[in-house]
py3Dmol code that shows the C-alpha trace and the ligand (Angstrom):
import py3Dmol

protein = """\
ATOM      1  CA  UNK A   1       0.000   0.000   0.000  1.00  0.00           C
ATOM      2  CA  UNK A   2       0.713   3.616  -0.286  1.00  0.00           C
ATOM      3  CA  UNK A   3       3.771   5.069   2.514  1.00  0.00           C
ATOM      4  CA  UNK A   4       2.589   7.952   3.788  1.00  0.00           C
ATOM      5  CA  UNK A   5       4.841  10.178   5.906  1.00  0.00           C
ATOM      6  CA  UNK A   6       1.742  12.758   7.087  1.00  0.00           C
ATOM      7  CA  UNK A   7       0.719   9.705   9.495  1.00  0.00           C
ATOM      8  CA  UNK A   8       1.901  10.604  13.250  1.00  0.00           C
ATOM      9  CA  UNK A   9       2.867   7.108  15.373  1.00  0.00           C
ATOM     10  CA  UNK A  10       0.529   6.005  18.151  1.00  0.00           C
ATOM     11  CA  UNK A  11       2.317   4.327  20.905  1.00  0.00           C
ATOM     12  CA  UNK A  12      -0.891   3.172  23.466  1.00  0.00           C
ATOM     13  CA  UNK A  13      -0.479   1.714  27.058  1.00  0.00           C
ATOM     14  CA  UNK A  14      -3.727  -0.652  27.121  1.00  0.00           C
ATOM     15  CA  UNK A  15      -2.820  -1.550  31.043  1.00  0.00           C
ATOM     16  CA  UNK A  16      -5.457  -3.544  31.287  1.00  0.00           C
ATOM     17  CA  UNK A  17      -6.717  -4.607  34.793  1.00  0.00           C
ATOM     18  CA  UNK A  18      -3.498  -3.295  36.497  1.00  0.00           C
ATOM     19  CA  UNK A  19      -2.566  -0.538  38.847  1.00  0.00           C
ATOM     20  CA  UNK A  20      -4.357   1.046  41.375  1.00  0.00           C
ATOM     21  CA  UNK A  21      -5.031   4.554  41.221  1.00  0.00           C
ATOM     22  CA  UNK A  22      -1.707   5.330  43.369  1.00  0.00           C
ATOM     23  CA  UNK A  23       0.348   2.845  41.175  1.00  0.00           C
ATOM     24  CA  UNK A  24      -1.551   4.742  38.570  1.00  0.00           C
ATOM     25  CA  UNK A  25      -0.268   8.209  39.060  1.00  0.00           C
ATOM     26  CA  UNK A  26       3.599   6.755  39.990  1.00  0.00           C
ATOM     27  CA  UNK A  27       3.917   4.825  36.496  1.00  0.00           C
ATOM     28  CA  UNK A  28       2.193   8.029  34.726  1.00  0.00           C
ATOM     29  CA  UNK A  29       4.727  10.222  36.909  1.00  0.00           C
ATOM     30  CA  UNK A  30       7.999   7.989  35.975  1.00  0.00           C
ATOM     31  CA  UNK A  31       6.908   7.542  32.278  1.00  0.00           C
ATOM     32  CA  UNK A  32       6.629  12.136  32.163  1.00  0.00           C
ATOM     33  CA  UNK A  33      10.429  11.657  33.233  1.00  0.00           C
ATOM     34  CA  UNK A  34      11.533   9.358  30.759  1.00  0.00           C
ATOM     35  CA  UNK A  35       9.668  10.596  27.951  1.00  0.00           C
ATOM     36  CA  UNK A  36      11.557  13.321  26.008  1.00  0.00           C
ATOM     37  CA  UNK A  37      10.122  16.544  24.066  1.00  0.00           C
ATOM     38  CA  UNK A  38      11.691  15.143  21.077  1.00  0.00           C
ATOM     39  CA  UNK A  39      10.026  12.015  21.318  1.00  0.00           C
ATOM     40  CA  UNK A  40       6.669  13.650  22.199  1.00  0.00           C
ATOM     41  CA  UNK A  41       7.128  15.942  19.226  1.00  0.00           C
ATOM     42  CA  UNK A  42       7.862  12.688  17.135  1.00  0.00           C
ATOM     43  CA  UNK A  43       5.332  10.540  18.558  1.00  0.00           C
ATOM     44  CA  UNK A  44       1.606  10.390  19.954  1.00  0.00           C
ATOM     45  CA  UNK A  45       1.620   8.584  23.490  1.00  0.00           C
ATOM     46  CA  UNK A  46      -1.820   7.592  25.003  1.00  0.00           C
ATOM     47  CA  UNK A  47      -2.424   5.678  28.078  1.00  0.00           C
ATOM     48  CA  UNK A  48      -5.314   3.582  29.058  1.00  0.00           C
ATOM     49  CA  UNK A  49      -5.562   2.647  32.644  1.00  0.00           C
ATOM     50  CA  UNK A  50      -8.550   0.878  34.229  1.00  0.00           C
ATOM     51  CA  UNK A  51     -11.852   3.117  34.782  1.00  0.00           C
ATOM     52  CA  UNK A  52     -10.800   3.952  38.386  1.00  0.00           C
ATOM     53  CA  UNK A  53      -7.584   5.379  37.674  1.00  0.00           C
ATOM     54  CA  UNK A  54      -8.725   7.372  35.324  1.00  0.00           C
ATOM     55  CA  UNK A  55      -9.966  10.944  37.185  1.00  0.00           C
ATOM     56  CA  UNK A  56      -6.718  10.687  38.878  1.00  0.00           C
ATOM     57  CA  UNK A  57      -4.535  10.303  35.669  1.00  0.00           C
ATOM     58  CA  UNK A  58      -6.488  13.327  34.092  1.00  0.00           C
ATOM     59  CA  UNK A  59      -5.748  15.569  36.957  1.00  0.00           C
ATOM     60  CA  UNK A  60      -1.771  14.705  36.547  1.00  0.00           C
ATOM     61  CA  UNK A  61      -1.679  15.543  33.450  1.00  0.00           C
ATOM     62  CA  UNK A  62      -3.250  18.624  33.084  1.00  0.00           C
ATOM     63  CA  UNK A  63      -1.833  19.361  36.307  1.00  0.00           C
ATOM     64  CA  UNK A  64       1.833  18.596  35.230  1.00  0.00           C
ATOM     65  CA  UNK A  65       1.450  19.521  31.898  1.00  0.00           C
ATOM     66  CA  UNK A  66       1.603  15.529  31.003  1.00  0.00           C
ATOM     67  CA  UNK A  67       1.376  15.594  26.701  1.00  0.00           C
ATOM     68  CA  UNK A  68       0.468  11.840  27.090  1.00  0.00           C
ATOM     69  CA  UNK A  69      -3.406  11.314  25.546  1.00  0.00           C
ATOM     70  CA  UNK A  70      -5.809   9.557  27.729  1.00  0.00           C
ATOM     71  CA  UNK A  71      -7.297   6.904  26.803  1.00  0.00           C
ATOM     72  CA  UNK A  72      -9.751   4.187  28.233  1.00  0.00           C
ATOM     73  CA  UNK A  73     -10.490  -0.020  27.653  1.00  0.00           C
ATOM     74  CA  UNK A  74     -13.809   0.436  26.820  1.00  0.00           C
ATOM     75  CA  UNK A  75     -17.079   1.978  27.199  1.00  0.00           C
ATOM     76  CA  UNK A  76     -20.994   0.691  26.615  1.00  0.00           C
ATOM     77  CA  UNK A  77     -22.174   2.350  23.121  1.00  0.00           C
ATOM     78  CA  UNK A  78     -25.464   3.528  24.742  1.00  0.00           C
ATOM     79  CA  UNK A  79     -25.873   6.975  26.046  1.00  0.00           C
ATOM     80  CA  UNK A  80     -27.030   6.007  30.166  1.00  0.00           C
ATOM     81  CA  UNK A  81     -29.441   3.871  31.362  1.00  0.00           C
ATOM     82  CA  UNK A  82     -29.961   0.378  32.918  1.00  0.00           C
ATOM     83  CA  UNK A  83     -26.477  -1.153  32.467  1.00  0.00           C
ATOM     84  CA  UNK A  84     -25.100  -1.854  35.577  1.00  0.00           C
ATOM     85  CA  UNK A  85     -21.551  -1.600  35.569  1.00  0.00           C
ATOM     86  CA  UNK A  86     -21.263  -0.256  32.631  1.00  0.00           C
ATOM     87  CA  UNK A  87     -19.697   3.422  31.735  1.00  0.00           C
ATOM     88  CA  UNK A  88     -21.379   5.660  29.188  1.00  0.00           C
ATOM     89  CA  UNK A  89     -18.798   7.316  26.117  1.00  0.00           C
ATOM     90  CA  UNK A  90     -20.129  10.788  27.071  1.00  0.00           C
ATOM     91  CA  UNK A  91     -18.950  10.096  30.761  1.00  0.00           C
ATOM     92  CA  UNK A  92     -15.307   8.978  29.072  1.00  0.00           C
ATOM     93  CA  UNK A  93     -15.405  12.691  26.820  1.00  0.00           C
ATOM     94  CA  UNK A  94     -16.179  14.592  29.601  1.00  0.00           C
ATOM     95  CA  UNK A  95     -13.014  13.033  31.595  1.00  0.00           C
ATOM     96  CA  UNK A  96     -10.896  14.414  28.914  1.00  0.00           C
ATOM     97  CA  UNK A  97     -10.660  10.936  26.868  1.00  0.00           C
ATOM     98  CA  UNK A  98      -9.470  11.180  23.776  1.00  0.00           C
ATOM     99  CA  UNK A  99      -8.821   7.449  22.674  1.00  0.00           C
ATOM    100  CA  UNK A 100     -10.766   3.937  23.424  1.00  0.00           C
ATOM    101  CA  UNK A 101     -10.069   0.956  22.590  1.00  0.00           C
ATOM    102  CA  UNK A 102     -12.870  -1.084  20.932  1.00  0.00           C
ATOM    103  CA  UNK A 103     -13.282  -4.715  20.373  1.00  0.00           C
ATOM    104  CA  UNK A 104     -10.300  -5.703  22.350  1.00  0.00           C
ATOM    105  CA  UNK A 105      -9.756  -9.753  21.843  1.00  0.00           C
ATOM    106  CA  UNK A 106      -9.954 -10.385  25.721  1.00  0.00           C
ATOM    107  CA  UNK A 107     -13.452  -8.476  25.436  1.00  0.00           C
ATOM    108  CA  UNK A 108     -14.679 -10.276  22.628  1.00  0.00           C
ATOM    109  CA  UNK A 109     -13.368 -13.658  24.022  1.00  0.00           C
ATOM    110  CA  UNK A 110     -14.290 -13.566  27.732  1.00  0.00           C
ATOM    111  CA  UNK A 111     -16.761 -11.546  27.848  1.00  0.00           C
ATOM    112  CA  UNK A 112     -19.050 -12.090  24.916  1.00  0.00           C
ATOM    113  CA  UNK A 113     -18.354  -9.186  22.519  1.00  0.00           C
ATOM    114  CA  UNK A 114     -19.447  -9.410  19.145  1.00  0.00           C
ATOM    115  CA  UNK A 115     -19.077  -7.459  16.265  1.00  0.00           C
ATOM    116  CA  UNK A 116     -22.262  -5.356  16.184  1.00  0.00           C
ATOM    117  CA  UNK A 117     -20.991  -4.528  19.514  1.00  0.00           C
ATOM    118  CA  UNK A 118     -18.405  -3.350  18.517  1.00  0.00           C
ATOM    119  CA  UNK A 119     -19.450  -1.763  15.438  1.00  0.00           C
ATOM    120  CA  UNK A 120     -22.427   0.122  17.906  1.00  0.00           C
ATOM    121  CA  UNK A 121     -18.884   0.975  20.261  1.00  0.00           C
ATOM    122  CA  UNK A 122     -17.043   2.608  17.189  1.00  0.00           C
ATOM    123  CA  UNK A 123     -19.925   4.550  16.498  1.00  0.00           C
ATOM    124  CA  UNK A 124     -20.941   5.986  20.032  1.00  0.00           C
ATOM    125  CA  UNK A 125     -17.450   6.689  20.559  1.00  0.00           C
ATOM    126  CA  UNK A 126     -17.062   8.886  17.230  1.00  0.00           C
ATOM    127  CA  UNK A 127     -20.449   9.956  17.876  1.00  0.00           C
ATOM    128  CA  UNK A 128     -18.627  11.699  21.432  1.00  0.00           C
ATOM    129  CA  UNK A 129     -15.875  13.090  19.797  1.00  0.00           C
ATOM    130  CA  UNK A 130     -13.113  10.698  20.541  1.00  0.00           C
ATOM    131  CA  UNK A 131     -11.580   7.869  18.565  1.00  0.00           C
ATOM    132  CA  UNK A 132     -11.641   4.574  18.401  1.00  0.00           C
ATOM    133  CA  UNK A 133      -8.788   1.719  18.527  1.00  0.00           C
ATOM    134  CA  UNK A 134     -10.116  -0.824  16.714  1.00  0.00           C
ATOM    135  CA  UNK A 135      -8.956  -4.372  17.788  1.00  0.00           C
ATOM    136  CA  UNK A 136      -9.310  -7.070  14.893  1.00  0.00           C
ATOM    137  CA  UNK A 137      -6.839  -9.912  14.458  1.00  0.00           C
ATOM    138  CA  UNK A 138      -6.617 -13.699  14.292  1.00  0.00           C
ATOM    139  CA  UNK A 139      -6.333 -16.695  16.270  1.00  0.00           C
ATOM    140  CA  UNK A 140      -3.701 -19.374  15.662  1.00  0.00           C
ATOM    141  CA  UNK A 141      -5.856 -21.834  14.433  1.00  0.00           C
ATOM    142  CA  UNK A 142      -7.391 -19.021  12.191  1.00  0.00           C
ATOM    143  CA  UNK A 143      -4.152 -18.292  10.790  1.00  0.00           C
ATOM    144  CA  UNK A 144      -2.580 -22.059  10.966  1.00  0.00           C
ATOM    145  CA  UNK A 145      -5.349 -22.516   8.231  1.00  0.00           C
ATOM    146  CA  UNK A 146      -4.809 -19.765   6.239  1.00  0.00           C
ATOM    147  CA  UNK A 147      -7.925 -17.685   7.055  1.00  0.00           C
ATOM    148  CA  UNK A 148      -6.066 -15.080   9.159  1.00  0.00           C
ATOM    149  CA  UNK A 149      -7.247 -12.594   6.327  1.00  0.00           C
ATOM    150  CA  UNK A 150     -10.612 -13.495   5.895  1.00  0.00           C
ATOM    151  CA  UNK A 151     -11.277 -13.482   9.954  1.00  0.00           C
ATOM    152  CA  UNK A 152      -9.389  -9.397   9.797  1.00  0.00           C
ATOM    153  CA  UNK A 153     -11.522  -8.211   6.571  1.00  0.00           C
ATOM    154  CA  UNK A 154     -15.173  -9.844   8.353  1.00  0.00           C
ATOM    155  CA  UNK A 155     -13.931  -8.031  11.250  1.00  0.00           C
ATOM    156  CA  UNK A 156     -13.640  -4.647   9.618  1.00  0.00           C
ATOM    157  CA  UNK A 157     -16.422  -5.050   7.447  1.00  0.00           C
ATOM    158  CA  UNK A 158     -18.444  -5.775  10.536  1.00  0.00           C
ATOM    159  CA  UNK A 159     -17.009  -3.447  13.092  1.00  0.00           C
ATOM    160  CA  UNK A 160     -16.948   0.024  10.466  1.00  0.00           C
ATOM    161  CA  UNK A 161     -20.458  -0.794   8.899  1.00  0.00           C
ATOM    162  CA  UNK A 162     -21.927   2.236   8.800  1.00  0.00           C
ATOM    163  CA  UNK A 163     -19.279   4.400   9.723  1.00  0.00           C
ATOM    164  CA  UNK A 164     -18.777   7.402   7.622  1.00  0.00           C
ATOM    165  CA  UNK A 165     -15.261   7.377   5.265  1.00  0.00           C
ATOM    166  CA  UNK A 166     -14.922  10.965   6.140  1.00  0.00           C
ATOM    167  CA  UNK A 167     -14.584   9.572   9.592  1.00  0.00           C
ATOM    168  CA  UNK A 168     -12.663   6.449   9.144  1.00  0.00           C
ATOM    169  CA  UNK A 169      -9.506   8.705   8.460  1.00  0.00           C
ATOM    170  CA  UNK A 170      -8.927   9.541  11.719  1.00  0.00           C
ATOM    171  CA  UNK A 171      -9.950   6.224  13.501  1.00  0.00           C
ATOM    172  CA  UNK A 172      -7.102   4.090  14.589  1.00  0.00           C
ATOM    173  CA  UNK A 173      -7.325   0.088  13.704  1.00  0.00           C
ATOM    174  CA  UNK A 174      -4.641  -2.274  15.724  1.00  0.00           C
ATOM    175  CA  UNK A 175      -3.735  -5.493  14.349  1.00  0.00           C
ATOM    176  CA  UNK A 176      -3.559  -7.840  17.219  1.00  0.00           C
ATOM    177  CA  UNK A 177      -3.061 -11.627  16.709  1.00  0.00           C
ATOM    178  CA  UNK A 178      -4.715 -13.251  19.296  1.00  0.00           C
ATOM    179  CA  UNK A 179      -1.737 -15.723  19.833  1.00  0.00           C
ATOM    180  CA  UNK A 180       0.596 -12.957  20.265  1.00  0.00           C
ATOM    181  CA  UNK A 181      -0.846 -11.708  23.117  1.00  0.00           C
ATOM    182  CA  UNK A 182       0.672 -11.656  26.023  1.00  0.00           C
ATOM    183  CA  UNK A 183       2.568 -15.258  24.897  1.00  0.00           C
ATOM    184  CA  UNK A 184       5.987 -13.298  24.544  1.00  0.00           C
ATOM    185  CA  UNK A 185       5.183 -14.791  20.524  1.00  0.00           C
ATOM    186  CA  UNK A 186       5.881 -11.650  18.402  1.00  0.00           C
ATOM    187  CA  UNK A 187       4.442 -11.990  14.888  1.00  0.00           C
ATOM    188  CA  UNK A 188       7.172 -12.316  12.546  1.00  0.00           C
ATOM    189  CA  UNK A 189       7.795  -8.484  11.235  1.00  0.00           C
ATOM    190  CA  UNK A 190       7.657  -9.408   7.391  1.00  0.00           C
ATOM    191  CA  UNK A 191       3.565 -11.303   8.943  1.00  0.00           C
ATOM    192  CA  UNK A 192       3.117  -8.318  10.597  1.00  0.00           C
ATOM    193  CA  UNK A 193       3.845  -5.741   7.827  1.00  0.00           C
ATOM    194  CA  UNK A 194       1.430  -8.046   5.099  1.00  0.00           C
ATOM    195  CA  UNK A 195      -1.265  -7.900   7.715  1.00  0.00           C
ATOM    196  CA  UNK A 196      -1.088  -4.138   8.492  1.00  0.00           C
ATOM    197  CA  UNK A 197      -0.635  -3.148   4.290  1.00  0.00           C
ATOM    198  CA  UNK A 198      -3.771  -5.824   4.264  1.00  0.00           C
ATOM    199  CA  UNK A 199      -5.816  -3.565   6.937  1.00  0.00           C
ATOM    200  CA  UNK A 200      -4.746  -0.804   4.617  1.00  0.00           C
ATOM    201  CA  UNK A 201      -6.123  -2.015   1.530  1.00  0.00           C
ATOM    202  CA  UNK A 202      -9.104  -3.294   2.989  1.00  0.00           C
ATOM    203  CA  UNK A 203     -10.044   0.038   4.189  1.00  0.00           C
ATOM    204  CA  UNK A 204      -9.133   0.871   0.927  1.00  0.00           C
ATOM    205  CA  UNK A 205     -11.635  -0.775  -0.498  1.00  0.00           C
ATOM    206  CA  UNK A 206     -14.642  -0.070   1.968  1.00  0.00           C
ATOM    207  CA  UNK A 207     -14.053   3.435   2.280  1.00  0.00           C
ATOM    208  CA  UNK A 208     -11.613   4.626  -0.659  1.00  0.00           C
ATOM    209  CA  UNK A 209      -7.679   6.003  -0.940  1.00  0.00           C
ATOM    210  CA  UNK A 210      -7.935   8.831   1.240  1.00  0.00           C
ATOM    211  CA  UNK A 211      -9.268   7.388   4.601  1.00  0.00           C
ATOM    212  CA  UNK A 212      -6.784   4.462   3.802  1.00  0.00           C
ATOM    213  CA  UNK A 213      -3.766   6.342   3.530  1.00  0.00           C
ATOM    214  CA  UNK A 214      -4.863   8.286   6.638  1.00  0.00           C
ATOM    215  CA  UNK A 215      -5.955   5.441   8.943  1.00  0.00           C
ATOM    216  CA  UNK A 216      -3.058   4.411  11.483  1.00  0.00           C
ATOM    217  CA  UNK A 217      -2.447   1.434  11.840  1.00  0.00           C
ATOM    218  CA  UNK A 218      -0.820  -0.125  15.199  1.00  0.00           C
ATOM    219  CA  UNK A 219       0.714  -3.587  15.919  1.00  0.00           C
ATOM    220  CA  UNK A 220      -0.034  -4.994  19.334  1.00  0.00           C
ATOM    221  CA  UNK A 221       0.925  -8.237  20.561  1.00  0.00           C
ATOM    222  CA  UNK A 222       4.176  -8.804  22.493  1.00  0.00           C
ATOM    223  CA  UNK A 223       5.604  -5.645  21.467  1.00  0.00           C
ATOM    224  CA  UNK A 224       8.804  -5.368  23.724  1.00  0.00           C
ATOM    225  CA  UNK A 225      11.838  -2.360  23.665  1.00  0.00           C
ATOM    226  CA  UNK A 226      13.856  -5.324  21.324  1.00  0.00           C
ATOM    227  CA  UNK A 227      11.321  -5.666  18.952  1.00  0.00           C
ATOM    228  CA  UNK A 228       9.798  -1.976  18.866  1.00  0.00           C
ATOM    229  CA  UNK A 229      12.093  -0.449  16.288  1.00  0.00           C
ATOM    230  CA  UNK A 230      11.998  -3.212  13.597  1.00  0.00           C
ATOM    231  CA  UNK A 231       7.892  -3.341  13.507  1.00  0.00           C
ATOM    232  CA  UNK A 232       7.067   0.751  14.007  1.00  0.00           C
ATOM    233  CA  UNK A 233       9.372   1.227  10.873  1.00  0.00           C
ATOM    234  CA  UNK A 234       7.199  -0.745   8.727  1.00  0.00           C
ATOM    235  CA  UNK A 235       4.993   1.428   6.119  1.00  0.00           C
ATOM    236  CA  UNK A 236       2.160   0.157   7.048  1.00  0.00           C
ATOM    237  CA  UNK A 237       2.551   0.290  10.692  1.00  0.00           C
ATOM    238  CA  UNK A 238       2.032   3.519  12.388  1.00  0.00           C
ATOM    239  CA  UNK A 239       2.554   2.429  15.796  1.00  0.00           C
ATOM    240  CA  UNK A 240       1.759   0.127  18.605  1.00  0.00           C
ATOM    241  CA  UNK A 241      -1.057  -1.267  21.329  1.00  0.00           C
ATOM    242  CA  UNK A 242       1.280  -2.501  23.827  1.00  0.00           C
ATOM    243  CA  UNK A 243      -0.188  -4.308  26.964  1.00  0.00           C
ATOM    244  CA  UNK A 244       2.825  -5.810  29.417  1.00  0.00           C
ATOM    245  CA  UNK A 245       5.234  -3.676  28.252  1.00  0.00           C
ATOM    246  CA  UNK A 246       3.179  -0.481  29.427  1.00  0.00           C
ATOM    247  CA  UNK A 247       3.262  -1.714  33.043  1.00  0.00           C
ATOM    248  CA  UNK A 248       7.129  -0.730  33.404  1.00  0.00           C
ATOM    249  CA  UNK A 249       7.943   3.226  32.516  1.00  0.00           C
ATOM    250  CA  UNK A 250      11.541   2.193  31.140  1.00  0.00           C
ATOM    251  CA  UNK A 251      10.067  -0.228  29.015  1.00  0.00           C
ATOM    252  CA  UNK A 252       7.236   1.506  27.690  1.00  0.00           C
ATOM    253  CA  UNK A 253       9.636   5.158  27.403  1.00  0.00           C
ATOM    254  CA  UNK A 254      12.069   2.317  25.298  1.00  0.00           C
ATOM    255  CA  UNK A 255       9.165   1.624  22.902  1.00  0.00           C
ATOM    256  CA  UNK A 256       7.804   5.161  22.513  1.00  0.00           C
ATOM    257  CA  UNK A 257      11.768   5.986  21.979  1.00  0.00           C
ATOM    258  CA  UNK A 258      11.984   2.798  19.056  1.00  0.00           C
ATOM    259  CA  UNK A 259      13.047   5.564  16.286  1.00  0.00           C
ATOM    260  CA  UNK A 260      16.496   5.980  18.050  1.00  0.00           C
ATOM    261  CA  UNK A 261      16.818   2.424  18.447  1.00  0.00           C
ATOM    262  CA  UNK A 262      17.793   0.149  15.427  1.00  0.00           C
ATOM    263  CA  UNK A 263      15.546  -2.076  13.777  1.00  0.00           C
TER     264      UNK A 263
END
"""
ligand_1 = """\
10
LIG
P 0.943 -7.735 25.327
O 1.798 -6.578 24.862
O 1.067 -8.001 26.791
O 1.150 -8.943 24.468
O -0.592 -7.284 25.111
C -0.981 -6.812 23.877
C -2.363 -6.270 23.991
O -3.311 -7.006 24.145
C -2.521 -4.807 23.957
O -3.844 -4.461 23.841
"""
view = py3Dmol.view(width=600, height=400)
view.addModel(protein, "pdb")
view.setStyle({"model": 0}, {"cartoon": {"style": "trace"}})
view.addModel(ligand_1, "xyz")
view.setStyle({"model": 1}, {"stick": {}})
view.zoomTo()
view.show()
């Protein structure tokens, strides 16, 4: 696909349920020290701690002066009502959210996510003003026989029904394999690469040239400080959803830092 140099990286902390709302505001504090104004100016950062963190994260960085985005794990796609336990987008704007991650594999898997779901998620969230990460990706017996592509492109066509291409520009789509997940198993960079250029053209296809050569398009799965440089320099890769590496502020400063690294 087409290698656009207009597209800023996205390097996201998805911390999923980890840290307290103390530990919260350390690792946010540490991770202000050990990110740079060079790489902030070179790359976007967004964190995504669990729902009760998140008030407190806000306040340090507006507070501090923090240019880290917020971000969330989720939300419901209604606007309020009867959903215990759930958290409305509007509540997520109006903590100063700017990114949330939608149709994450350990939502869909454990707790019953499908894709109109997700599809209603994408929408509420754009419908708030904030923008969606859009997990798709494969499991290893989806990709042992050979329909890792096929599983990615339902997922899309599923999850952005609907979804205007004026909007899908500015979305944000991470390619997660399943099996990489948190198994230390990094998809090869040449499988991750195809998959990401396949996102690309996908998009392409759905919602023309233009929202595809805007789209970003992160990596997640086992991305460590070793591995960051050679995957984030891929064209089609324009940044990464990193889970246990975000739980350490070296490790996730190493990542965001991947363009002074070598690949
Ligand atoms: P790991 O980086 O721990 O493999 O997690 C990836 C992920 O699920 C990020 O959303």
């Amino acid at each position: 696909m087409t290698e656009s140099t207009t597209r800023r990286p996205l390097v996201s902390g998805n911390w999923k349920m980890h840290m307290n709302h103390f530990e919260a505001l350390k690792l946010v504090q540490e991770l202000s020290y050990q990110v740079t104004r060079d790489d902030v100016d070179a790359v976007d950062i967004s964190v995504h701690p669990p729902f009760t963190d998140i008030r407190t994260v806000q306040t340090a960085l507006e507070s501090d002066r923090i240019p880290f985005f917020l971000g969330a794990q989720h939300c419901h796609f209604e606007t309020s009502g009867a959903f215990t336990g759930e958290v409305a987008p509007s509540m997520l704007a109006k903590l100063g959210v700017v990114y949330v991650i939608a149709g994450h594999s350990e939502r869909r898997e454990l707790f019953g996510e499908s894709d109109e779901m997700v599809n209603a998620k994408v929408k509420a969230i754009i419908a708030n003003g904030m923008t969606p990460i859009l997990c798709v990706g494969e499991t290893l017996e989806e990709r042992e026989a050979g329909d890792a592509e096929s599983k990615v492109s339902g997922q899309l066509k599923a999850c952005l029904a609907k979804v205007k291409s004026t909007e899908v520009g500015s979305i944000v789509i991470a390619y997660e394999p399943i099996w990489a997940i948190g198994t230390g198993k990094t998809a090869s960079v040449e499988d991750a690469q195809a998959m990401c250029a396949f996102v690309r053209q996908t998009v392409a296809e759905m919602f023309g040239a233009d929202a595809a050569n805007e789209v970003r398009i992160q990596y997640g799965g086992s991305v460590k400080p070793v591995n960051a440089a050679e995957l984030l320099t891929q064209p089609d890769i324009d940044g990464a959803l990193v889970g246990g590496a975000a739980l350490e502020a070296e490790s996730f400063a190493r990542i965001v830092q991947y363009r002074l690294h070598d690949a």
